[in-house]
N, C-alpha and C positions, 0 to 999 in steps of 0.2 A: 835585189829589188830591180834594181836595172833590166837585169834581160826580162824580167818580166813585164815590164813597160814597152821594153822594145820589141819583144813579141804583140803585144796588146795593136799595138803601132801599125807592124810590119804585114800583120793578120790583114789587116784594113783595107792596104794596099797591095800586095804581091803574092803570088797561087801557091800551091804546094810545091814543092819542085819533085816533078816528072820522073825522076827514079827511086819515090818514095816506091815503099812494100809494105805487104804485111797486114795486120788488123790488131786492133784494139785488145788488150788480154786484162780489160777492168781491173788494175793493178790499184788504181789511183793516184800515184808516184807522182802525175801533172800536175794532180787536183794540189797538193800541196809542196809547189815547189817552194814558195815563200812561206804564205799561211794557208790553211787550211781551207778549203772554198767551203761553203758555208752550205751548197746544196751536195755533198758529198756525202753519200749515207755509204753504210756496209752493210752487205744481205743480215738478218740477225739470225741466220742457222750459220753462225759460227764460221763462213767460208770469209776468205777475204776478199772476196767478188766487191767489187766500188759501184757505188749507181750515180749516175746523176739526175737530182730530181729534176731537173729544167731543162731536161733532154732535149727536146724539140726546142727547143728558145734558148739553148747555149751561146754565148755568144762566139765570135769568130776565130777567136786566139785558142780557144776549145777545141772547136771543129775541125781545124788545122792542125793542132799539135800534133807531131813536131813538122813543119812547115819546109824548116831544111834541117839538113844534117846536124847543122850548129847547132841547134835548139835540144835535139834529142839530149837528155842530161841524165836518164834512168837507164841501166843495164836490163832491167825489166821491162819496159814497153816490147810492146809486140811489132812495133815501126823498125824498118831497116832500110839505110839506102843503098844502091846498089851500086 
């Protein structure tokens, strides 16, 4: 619960760090690092594609994840630093 707070925090104040890479592979793996985020759907033809419904109005710990290397916590996201 912690690092989740302190991403929440960290999001607010300081950028992505600059040797991020990569893009988003809708895993979901973010959406529930503690619980489940509540606007996380899965396409319903069976793929495991994640959506979020509050795409546009995500909030900032969203938009950033994962912000630095620390953060990254899934072998599956499609982010990598270099």
């Amino acid at each position: 619960m912690y690092g989740k707070i302190k991403r929440a925090v960290t999001s607010l104040m300081l950028p992505v760090e600059e040797n991020r890479a990569g893009e988003c592979k809708n895993c979901g793996s973010c959406c529930t690092l503690v619980f489940k985020c509540p606007f996380l759907k899965f396409e319903e033809n069976g793929s495991i594609k994640a959506v979020c419904t509050v795409y546009q109005f995500r909030p900032p710990q969203c938009m950033k994840y994962p912000r630095a290397e620390s953060e990254k916590v899934h072998q599956q996201c499609g982010y990598y630093f270099k």
